[in-house]
N, C-alpha and C positions, 0 to 999 in steps of 0.2 A: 803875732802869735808866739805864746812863749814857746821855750824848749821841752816842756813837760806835755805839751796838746801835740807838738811836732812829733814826738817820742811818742806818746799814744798811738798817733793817726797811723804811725808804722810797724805799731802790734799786733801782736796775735789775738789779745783782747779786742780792740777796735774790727780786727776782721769778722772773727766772729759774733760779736753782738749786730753789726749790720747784717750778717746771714740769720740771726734770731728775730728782727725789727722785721724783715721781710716779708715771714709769713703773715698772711690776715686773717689773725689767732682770733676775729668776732666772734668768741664765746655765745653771745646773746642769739646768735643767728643759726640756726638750724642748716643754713645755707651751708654753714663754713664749718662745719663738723669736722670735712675733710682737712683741714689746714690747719684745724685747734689740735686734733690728732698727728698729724704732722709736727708740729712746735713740738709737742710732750715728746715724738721720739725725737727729733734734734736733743732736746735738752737728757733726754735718757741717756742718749748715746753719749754725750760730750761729760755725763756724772761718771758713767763706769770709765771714762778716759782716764779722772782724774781718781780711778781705785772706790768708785763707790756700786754698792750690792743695790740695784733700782727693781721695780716693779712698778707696771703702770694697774690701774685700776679703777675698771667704768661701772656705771650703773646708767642702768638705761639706755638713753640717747645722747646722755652730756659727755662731755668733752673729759678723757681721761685726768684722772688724780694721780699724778707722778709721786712716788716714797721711795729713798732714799734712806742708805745708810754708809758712811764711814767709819770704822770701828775705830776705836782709840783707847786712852789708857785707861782703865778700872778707875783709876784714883781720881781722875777729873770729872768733872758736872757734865753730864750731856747736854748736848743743845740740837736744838731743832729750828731750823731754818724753814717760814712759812715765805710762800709768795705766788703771784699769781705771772700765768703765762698769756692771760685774755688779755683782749682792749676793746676800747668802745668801738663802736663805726665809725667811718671815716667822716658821716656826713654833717656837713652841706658840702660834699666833694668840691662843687665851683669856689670855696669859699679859701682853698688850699694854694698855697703859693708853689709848691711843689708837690709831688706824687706821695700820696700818704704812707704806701708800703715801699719807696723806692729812698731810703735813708739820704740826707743829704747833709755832710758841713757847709754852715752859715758862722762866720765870725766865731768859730770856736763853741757852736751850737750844737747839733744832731738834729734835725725836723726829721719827722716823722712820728705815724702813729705808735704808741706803745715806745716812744723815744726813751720817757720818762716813766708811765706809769703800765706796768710794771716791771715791763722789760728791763729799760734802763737802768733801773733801784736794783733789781734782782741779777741781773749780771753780775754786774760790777760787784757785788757783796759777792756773789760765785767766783769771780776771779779771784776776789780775796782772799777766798777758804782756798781757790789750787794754789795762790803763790805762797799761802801758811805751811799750807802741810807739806809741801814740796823742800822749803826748809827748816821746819818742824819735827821731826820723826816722834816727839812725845808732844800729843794734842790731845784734844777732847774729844770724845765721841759726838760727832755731827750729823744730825739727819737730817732728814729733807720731804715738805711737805707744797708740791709746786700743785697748783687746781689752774682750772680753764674756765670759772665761772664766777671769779670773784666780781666782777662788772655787771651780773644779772642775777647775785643773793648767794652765790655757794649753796644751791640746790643740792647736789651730787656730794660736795664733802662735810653739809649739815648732818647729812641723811647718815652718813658712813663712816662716821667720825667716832663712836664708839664701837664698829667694829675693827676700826684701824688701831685702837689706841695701843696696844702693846706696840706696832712697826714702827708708832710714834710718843710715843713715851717718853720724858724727855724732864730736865733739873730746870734749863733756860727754853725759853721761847724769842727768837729775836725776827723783828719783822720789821724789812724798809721799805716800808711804801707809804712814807709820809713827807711833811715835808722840815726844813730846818729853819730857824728864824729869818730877820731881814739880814741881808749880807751876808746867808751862810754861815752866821752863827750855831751852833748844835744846838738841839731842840730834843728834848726828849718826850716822849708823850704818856701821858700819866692816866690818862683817860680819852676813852672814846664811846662819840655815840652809837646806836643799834639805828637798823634804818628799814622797816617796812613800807610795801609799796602794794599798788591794785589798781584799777581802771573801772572807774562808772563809766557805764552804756545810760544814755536815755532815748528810748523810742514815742513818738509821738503819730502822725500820721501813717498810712500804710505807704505813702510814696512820696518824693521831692513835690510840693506844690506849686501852685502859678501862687505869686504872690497878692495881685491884681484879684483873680478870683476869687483866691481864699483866705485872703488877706483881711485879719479882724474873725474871723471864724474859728480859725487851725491854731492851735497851738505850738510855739516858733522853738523846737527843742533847741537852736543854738543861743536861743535869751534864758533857755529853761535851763543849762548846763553853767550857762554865767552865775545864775541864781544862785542855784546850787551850792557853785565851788566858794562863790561870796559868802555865803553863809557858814564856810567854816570857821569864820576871823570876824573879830569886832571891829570898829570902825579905827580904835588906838590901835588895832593889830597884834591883839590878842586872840588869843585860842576861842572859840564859842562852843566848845564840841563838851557838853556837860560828863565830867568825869575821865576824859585826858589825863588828867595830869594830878586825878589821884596816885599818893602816894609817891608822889616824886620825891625823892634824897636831894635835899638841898648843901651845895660844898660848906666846907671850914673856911671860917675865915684866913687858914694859908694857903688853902687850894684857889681861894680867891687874890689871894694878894700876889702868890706866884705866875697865877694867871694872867693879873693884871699887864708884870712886869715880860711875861712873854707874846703879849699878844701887839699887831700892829696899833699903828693909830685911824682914825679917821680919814686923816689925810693920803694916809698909804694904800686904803682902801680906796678910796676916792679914785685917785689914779687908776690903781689896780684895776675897778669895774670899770670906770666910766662915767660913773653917776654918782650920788649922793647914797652912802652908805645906811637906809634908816629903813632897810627890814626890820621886820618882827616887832613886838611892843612898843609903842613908842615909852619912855624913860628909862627902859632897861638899857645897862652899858653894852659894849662893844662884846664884853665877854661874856656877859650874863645872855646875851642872844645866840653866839656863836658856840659858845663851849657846856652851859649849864641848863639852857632851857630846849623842852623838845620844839620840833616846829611840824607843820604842816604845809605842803610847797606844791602847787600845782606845777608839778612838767612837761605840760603839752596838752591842749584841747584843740579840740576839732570838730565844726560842722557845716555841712553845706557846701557854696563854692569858693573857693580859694584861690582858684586860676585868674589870669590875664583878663581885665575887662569886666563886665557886669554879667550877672545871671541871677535874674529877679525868683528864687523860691524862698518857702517857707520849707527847713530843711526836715527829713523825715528820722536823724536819729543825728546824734552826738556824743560823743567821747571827751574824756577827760582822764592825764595819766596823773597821778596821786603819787607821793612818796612823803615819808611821816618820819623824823630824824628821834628817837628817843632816848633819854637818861634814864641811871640809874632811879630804881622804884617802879619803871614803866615796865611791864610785859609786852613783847606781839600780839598775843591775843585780846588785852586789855583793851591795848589802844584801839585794835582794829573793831572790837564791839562797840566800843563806844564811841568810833567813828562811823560806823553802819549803821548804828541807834539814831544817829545824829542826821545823817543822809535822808534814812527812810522816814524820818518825820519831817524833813522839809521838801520831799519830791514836791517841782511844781505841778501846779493842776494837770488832769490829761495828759503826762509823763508815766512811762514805764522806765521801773530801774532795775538795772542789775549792778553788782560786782563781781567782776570778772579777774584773773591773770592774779588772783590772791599772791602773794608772796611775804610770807610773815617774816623772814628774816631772822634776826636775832635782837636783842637787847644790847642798852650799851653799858659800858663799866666804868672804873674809876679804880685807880691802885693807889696805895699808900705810896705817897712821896717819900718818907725814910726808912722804905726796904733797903737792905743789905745791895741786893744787884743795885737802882739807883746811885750808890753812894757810888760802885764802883763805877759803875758807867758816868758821872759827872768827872773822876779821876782818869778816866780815859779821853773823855772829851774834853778837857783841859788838857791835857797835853795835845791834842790833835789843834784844838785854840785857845790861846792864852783868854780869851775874853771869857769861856768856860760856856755850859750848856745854861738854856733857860727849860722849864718845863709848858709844856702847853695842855690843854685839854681839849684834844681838836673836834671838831664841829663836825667832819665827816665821818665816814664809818667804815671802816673793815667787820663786817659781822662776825663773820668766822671764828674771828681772833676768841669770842668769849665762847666759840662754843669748842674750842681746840681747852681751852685754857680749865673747863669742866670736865673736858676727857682726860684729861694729860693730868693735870695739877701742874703745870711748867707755870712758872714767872715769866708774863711776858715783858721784853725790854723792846720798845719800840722807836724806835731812832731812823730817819730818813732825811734826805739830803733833797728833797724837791725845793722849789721856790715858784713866786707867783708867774714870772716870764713863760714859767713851762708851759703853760694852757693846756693842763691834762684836759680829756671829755670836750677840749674844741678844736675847730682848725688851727693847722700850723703850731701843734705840738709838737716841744721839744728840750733836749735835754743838755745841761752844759757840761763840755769834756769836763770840766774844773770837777763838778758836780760827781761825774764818774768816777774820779779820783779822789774824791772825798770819800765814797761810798766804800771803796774798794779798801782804803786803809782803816777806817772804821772797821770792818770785818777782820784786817789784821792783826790792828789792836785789841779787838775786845774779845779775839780769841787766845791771844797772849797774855790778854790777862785774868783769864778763866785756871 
């Protein structure tokens, strides 16, 4: 263990982001209200420590939207600091090598849940901003836009995002909750996709049947929900959904070529899952699947019995959770009609369907690679690594990000220091000191050079 993880582990940083990882901020769970509320004032409390004017602000049932302000000098660019204080569930609990809210070092690691996303990104870039301004006294005005819901669509700061915009008004937008290349190389991201989600129900029988009885009779909803979800992908693993992907923005060939040179290989993939990397279209590259083209991804279906041992029915309804990754040209509402056009003409026979838990989300975007901020943040991340930043066009999606970036007009600069070891969204998530350290000077930097 070097001397800089040793020096960490005995900070005031390290103390308190293990008092931040603790709470279990599950945004998504109605259960955990109490605790996503709790994080927002921890982090209330610890902004006005460091001199900032905060306000929390709820709507509904969700999980307060924390804003912040640091005033600074007239003559500097404002910036706005987005990030989120949610995280996934913990589950498959048994599946955990350690206590998901009880923070743990492993070889210079962090486990635990919200290690990395977004706790761990968003501290650290916090520590950043107190140890600037602390020896700063002429800085840039910084605000601050922290939500509890970015894990289940930013419901509460879609909604509320043009009446926030004056509190959050802002020259820069910077956001780290992504990740960096292989080895920690800087990554800057140039574009992201939008990501809508929802849940077909199919109901078929009034009740679980004997298989035996009415077996050949009854209509089997968990072969009807297979059907179904098959039929939105061609046999090459393309899209079949007629009218998806009208009007999609296809990149530049530099958005391709820089893409090319930031994205992994095959092989690194390979490892990384497990298995052989060959989602989506078969002849589409690595990037053209991951960063340019929308997709469609069943995450979870469900019907019947599932437990220990046999239980001979024909099941009487079925589930299935939906989420649809989209580029630029695609709308929410587009995709989502022309994936419920698509639905309701293949219900199988004797199937009742609904769409339920709608979440439109947002769209995705794409920035011009030779904006002004880019150039500078490439000169910042060369000096932080001589090998200098690559640009990526990541395949996941912070929604938000474009509907802050309509309210505001801010430049967003998105830069994060994740990597694939982390296992955001699975067990045994976690984040490397090194990582936090990277994160935190990054904020140093690139407010010194604002």
């Amino acid at each position: 263990m070097n001397d800089a993880i040793k020096d960490w582990l005995n900070s005031q940083d390290s103390k308190e982001y293990f008092e931040l990882v603790k709470f279990p901020s599950v945004g998504a769970d109605p259960k955990h209200l109490a605790d996503t509320t709790s994080t927002a004032m921890w982090l209330k409390s610890w902004l006005e420590k460091i001199g900032a004017e905060t306000e929390l602000v709820t709507e509904g049932f969700a999980p307060p939207i924390l804003v912040g302000k640091i005033s600074g000098d007239e003559g500097k660019p404002s910036v706005l600091l987005y990030g989120h204080y949610d995280v996934q569930p913990a589950d498959p609990i048994e599946e955990w090598k350690t206590p998901p809210f009880e923070p743990t070092v492993i070889d210079g690691r962090v486990y635990a849940r919200g290690a990395q996303d977004d706790k761990g990104q968003l501290f650290a870039f916090l520590c950043g901003v107190r140890e600037y301004i602390a020896s700063h006294p002429s800085h840039p005005t910084i605000k601050f836009c922290l939500e509890g819901q970015e894990e289940s669509g930013s419901t509460a700061l879609i909604a509320l995002a043009n009446d926030l915009r004056k509190k959050i008004a802002s020259d820069l937008l910077l956001v780290c909750d992504t990740s960096a290349a292989n080895d920690l190389r800087p990554a800057i991201v140039a574009g992201l996709r939008g990501v809508s989600s929802f849940t077909i129900r199919l109901k078929g029988p009034n009740r679980d049947l004997h298989s035996g009885e009415y077996g050949g009779i009854a209509p089997n909803t968990a072969q009807a929900i297979a059907e179904l979800v098959a039929s939105l992908h061609n046999p090459d693993g393309s899209i079949a959904v007629a009218g998806f992907k009208d009007g999609i923005e296809q990149p530049s060939f530099e958005e391709n070529r820089l893409a090319e040179l930031g994205m992994a290989s095959e092989e690194v993939f390979r490892e990384d899952i497990g298995c052989e990397p060959v989602g989506g279209q078969v002849g589409k590259t690595l990037v053209q699947r991951n960063s340019f083209e929308p997709t469609i991804e069943v995450n979870g279906i469900h019907s019947g019995y599932g437990g220990p041992g046999g239980k001979t029915v024909i099941p009487a309804e079925a589930i299935a959770k939906i989420s649809m990754r989209l580029v630029p040209g695609q709308t929410p509402k587009g995709a989502l009609d022309a994936v419920r056009t698509h639905l309701e003409n293949h219900v199988p026979r004797g199937m009742k369907m609904t769409i339920e838990d709608v979440n439109p989300g947002a769209g995705g975007f794409r920035l011009p690679v030779a904006s002004p901020i880019f150039r500078l943040a490439e000169d910042v991340l060369k000096e932080m690594d001589a090998r200098g930043p690559v640009f990526q066009w990541d395949g996941a999606s912070i929604p938000v990000i474009s509907v802050i970036k309509e309210a505001t007009g801010a430049a967003p600069l998105i830069v994060g220091w994740g990597q694939a070891e982390d296992h955001i969204h699975s067990p045994n998530e976690s984040y490397g000191i090194n990582q936090f350290l990277k994160a935190k000077e990054w904020a140093i930097k690139i407010l010194g050079a604002l």
